[in-house]
N, C-alpha and C positions, 0 to 999 in steps of 0.2 A: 357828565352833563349837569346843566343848573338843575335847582330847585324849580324854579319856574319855566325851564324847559321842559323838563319833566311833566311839570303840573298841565302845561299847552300841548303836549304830545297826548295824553292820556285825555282830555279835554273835547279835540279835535277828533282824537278816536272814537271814544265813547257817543259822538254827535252822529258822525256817519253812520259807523255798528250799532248801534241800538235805537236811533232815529230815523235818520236816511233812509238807511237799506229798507230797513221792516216794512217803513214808508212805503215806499216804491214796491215792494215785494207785496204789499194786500193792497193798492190801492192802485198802480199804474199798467200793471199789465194788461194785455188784449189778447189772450188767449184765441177768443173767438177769430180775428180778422189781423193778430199776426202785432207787433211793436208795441207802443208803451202811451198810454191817454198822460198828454202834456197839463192838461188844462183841472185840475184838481185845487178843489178848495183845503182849508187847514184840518177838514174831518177826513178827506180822500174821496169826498163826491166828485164826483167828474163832471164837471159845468161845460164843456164841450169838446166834441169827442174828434177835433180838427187836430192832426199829427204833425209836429214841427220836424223838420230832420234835424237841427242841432239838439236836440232833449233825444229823439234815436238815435243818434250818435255817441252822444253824451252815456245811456245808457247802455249800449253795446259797450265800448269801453270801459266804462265801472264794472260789470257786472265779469269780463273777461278779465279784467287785474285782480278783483277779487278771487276768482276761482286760478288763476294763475300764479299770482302772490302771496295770497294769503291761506286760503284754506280752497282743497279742490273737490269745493262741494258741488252735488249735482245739482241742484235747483238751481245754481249760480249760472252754472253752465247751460241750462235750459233755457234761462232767463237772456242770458245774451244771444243765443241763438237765435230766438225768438223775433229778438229784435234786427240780426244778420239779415237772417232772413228776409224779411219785413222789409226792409230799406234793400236787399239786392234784387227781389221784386219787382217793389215801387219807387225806389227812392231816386233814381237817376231814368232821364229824356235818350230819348235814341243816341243819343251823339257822347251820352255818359256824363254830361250833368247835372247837379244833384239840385231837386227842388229843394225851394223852401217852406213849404207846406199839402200836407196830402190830407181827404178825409178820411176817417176811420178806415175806410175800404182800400184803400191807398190809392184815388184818386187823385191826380195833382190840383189843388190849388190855386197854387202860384207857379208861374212858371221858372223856370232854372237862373241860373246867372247869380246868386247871392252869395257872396264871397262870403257870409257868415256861417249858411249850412255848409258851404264847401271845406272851411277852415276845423269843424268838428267831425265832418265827414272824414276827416282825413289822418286824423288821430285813431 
């Protein structure tokens, strides 16, 4: 491989592994009531605690490649559970479509039919 692939592989790594994740691991979790607070400023205050299903989806996924892919750490594992959870609770209407917004409690928002939560939902 290039020099400069090289240097963009390690780059893009380092961003996710050591920014991203840590990010999201002290600052988005909801331990209490189950998924991951979407709505976070640049320190990780959480300015409102309104749950998107594409960012729960988003992060079930990340957090199950990681511990799948890369290292099969337990917190990883806890971490997307968390969020499984969370969204197989709340996150789909009788008929099994998925909102696109719930509150911290995982009450629905918005009602279903958003072809954007569905398309993350689905990864």
């Amino acid at each position: 491989m290039s020099h400069d692939f090289q240097h963009l592989v390690k780059l893009y790594q380092n961003a996710l592994l050591q920014d991203t994740i840590p990010f999201w691991e002290k600052h988005s979790l909801d331990w209490e009531h189950g998924g991951y607070f979407t709505c976070l400023d640049r320190e990780g205050q959480v300015y409102d605690t309104d749950k998107f299903i594409w960012l729960q989806s988003r992060q079930v996924w990340t957090f199950a490649m990681l511990y799948n892919q890369l290292e099969k750490r337990e917190d990883w594992l806890q971490i997307a559970q968390n969020g499984a959870n969370f969204l197989s609770q709340y996150g789909r209407d009788t008929y099994g479509n998925w909102y696109f917004a719930l509150n911290r409690a995982g009450k629905p928002l918005v009602q279903p039919y958003n072809i954007f939560s569905d398309c993350f939902a689905a990864m």
